[in-house]
C-alpha positions as CSV (number, residue, x, y, z in Angstrom):
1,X,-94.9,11.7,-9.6
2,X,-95.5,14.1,-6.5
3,X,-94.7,17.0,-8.8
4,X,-97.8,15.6,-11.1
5,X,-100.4,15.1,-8.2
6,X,-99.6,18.7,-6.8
7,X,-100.2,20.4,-10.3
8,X,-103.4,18.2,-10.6
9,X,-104.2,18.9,-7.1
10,X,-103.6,23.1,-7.6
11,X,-106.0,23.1,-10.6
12,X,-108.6,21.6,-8.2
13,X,-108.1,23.3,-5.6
14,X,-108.2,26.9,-6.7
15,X,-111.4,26.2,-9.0
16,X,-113.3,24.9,-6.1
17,X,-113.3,28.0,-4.0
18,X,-116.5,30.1,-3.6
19,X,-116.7,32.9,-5.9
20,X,-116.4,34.4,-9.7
21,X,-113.0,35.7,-10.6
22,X,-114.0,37.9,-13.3
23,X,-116.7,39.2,-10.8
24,X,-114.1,40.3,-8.3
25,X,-111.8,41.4,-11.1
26,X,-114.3,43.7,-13.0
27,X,-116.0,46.0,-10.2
28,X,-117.4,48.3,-12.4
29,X,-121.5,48.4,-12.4
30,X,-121.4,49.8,-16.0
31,X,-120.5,46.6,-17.4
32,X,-123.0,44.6,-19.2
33,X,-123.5,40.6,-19.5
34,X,-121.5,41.0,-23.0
35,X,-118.2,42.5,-21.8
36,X,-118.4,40.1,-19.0
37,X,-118.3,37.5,-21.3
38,X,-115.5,38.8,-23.6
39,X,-113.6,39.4,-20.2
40,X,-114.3,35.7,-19.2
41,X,-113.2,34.5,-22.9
42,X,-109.7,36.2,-22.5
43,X,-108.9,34.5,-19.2
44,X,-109.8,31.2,-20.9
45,X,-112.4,30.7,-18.2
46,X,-115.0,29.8,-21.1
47,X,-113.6,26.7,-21.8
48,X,-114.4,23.4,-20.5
49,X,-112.5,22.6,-17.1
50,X,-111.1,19.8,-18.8
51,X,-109.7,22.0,-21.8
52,X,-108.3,24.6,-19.0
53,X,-106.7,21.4,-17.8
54,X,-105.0,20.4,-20.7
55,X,-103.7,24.1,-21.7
56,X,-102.8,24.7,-17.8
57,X,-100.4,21.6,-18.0
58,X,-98.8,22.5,-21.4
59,X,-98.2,26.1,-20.7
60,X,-97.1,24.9,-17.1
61,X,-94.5,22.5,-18.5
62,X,-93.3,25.0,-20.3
63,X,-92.5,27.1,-18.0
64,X,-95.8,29.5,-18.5
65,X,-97.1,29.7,-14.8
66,X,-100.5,32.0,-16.6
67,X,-101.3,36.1,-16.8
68,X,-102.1,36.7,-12.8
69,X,-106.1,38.1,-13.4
70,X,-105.5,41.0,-10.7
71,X,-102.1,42.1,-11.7
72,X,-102.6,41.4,-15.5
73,X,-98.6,40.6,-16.0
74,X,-97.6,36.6,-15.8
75,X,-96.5,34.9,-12.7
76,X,-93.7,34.0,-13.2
77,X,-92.1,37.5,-12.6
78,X,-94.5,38.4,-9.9
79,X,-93.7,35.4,-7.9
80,X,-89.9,35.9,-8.3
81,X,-90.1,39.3,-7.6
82,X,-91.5,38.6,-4.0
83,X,-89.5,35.4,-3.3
84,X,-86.4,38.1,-2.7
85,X,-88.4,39.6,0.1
86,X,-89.6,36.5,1.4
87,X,-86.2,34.8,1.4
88,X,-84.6,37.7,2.8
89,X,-87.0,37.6,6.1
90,X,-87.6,34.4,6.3
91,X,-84.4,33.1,5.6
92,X,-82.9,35.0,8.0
93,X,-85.6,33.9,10.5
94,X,-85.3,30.5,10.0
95,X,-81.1,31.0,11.3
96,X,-82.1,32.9,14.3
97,X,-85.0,30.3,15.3
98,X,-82.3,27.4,14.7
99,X,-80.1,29.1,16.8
100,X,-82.0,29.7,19.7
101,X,-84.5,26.9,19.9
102,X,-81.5,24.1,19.4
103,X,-79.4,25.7,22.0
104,X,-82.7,26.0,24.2
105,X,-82.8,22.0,23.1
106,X,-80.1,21.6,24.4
107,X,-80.2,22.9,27.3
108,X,-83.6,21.5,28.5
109,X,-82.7,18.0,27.6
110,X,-79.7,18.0,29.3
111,X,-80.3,19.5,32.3
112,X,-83.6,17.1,32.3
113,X,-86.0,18.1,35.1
114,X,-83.9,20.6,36.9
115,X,-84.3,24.6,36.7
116,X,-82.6,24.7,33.6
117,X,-85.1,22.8,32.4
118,X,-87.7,24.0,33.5
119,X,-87.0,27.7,32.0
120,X,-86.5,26.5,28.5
121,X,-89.0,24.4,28.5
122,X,-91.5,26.7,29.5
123,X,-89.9,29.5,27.1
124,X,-90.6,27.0,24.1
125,X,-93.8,25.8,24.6
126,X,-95.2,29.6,25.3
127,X,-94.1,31.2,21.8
128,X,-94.9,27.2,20.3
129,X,-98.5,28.0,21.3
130,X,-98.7,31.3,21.1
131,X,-100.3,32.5,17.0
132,X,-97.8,34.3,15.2
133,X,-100.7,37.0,14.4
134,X,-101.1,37.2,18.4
135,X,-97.3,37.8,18.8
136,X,-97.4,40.3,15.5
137,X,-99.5,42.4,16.7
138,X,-98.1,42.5,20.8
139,X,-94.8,43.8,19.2
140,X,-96.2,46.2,17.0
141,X,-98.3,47.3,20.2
142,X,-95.4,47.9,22.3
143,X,-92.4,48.8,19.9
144,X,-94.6,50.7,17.2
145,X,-97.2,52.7,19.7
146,X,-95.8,52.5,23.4
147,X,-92.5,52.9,22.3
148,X,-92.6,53.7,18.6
149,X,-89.1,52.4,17.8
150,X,-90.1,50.3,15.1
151,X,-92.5,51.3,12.2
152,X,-95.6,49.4,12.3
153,X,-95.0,47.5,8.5
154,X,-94.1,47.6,4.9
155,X,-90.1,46.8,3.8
156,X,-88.6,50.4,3.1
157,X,-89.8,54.0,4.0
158,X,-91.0,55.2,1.1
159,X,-90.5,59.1,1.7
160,X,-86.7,58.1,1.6
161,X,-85.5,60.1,-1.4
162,X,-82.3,58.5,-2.9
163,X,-80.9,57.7,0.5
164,X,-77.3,57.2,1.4
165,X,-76.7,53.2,1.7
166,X,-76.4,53.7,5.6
167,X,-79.6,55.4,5.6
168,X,-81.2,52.7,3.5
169,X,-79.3,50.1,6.0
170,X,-80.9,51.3,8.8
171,X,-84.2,51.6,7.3
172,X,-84.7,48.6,6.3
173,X,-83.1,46.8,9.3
174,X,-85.7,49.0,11.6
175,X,-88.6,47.4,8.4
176,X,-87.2,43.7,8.9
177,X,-87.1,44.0,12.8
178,X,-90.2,42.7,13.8
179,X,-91.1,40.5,11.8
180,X,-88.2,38.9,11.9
181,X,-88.2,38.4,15.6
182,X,-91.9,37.2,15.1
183,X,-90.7,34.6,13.1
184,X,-87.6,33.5,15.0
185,X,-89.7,32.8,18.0
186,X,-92.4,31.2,16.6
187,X,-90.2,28.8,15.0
188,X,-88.1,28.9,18.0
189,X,-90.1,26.3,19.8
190,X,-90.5,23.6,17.7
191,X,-86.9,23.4,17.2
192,X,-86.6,23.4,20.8
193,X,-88.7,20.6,21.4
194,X,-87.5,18.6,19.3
195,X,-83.7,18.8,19.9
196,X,-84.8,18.2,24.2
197,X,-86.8,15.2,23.0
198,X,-83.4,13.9,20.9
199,X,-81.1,14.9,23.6
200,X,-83.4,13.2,26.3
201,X,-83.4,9.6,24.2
202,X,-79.8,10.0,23.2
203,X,-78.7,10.2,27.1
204,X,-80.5,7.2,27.8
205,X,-78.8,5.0,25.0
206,X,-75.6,2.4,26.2
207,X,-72.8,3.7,24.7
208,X,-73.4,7.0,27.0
209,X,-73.1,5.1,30.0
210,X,-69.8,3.7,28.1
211,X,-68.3,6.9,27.6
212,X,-69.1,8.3,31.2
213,X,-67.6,5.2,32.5
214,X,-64.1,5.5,30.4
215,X,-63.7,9.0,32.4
216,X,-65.3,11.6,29.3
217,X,-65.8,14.6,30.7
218,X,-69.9,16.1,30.3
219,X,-68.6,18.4,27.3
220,X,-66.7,16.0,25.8
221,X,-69.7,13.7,25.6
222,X,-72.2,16.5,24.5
223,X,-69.9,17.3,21.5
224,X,-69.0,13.9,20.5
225,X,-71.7,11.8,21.1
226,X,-75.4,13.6,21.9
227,X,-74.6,16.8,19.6
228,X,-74.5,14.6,16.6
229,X,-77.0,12.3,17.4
230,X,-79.9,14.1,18.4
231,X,-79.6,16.7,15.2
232,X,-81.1,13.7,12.8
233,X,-84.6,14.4,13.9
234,X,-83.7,18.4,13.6
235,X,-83.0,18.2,10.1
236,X,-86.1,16.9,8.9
237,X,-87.7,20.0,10.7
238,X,-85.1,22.1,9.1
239,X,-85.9,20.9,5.8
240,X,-89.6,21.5,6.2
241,X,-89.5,25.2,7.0
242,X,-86.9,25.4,4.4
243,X,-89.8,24.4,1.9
244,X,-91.9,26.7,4.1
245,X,-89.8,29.4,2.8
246,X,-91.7,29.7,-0.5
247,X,-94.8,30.2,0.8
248,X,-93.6,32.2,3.5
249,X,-95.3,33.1,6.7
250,X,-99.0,34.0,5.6
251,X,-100.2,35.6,8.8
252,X,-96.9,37.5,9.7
253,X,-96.3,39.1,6.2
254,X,-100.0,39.7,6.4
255,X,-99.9,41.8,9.3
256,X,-96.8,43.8,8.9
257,X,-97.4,44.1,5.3
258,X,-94.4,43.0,4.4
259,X,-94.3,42.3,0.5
260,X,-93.7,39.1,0.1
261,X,-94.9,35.3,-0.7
262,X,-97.2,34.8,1.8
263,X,-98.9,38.0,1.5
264,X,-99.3,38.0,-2.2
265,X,-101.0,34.2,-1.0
266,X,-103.3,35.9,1.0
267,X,-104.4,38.6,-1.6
268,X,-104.5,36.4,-4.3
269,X,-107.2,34.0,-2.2
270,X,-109.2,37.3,-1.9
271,X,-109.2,38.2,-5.5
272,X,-109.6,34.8,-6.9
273,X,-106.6,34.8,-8.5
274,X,-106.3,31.0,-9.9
275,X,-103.2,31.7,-11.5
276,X,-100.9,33.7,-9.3
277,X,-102.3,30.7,-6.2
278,X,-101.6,27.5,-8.7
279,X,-98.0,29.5,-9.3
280,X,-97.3,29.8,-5.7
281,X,-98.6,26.1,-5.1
282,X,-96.1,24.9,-7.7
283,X,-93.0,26.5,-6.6
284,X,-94.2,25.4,-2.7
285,X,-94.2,21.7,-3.9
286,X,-91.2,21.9,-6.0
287,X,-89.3,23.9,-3.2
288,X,-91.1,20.7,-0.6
289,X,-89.3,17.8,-2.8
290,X,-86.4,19.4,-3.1
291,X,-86.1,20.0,0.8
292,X,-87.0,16.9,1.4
293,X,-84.4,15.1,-1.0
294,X,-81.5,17.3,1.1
295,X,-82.7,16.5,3.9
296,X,-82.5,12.3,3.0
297,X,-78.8,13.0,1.4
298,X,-77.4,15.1,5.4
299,X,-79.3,12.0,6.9
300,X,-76.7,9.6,5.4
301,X,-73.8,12.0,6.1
302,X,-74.4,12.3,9.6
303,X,-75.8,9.0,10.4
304,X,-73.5,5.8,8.7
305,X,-76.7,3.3,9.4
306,X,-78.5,4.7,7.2
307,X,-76.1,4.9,4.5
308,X,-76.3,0.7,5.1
């Protein structure tokens, strides 16, 4: 049922955005009303909306995602082309941000209004507020012009002429550098939050004051008892940004032209491109459910109430 209302809601969407597609497809000033028309009439876009409809949900079912009207090949293999790149950043994004913002979590909600706390905290909610773009482009500033370290985007150096694999190792770990940190700090503080909000509420609860009064040592009752507790609301933020990962990060791809999802989102809203954006809307809600479905199934693993 979700599935049905995004496909319904993607046709809508895409077809109410200002502008003609064959307009910003076919540039040329040579080309008359006629061959307008004939270039309409092979996208389908002379149909009825409620005809496009119809064939968008057959072919869709199918397994058809359309012909992309910039790149002229289907979808389908554009789409799954780029989600390597984007899984492959952010991906690897999403472990270091889990990493650092649960152990600043941690941290923070345990060492509740002390100096401890105070650093994390403050770390988490800088790079939660800060705009990814804002943070894209401070890096490039200082590792890719102060200190040119880093190059300033794309995923590979393409005056690389069959390179050795350590060569093409390097390369594309210096490519992946930056916008990876990007994203692990961005993400970084809602993680952060979240686990110092758990572990706050989860120190307050009776059976804490239980253990400390049976003699449990502090790390024996942040392993056994808050650790495991306070990752429930973590999970359902894990599984968001793991249906995040379709779509990528828009603005950070955007900036360091990294070729991926979120990129090819943000050219395709230029170009008009109904197909390629209903394609990456799809796979976004499909990837959504399914994260979302995982995440219900660890909820009754790691809590037994729920499982009741």
């Amino acid at each position: 049922m979700t599935i049905s209302a995004a496909l319904s809601i993607a046709f809508v969407l895409f077809r109410i955005i200002p502008g003609d597609p064959v307009a910003m497809i076919a540039r040329d000033p040579r080309l008359d009303a006629s061959q307008m028309a004939i270039l309409r009439a092979s996208f389908g876009l002379d149909k009825p909306l409620y005809q496009q409809y119809l064939i968008y949900l057959v072919n869709t079912f199918e397994g058809n995602l359309g012909i992309s009207f910039f790149y002229r090949v289907p979808v389908a293999g554009i789409l799954f082309e780029r989600l390597g790149n984007t899984l492959f950043l952010v991906g690897l994004g999403t472990l270091f941000s889990m990493a650092i913002g649960l152990v600043l979590g941690i941290i923070a909600g345990w060492y509740r209004g002390k100096g401890p706390d105070r650093v994390a905290l403050g770390t988490a909610l800088f790079f939660y507020s800060m705009p990814s773009f804002w943070i894209s482009m401070v890096l490039i500033y200082a590792f890719a012009v102060v200190v040119p370290i880093f190059p300033t985007g794309g995923m590979v150096n393409d005056r690389l002429v069959n390179p050795d694999w350590f060569t093409a190792f390097v390369d594309s770990l210096s490519h992946v550098a930056l916008p990876l940190i990007t994203y692990s700090l961005v993400f970084a503080g809602a993680y952060a939050l979240i686990m110092r909000s758990s572990v706050i509420n989860i120190l307050s609860e009776d059976y804490i004051l239980t253990a400390r009064a049976k003699g449990f040592d502090d790390p024996d009752i942040l392993r056994k008892h808050v650790l495991k507790n306070a990752a429930l609301p973590s999970v359902t933020l894990i599984a968001m940004n793991i249906g995040l990962v379709v779509l990528g990060a828009i603005s950070v791809e955007t900036v360091f032209n990294w070729p991926g999802v979120g990129l090819l989102v943000y050219q395709s809203v230029l170009f008009r491109d109904y197909p390629l954006l209903q394609g990456v809307f799809i796979l976004f809600s499909v990837f959504m459910v399914l994260a979302n479905l995982i995440a219900d199934v660890l909820y009754s693993f790691l809590d037994p109430r729920v499982r009741y």
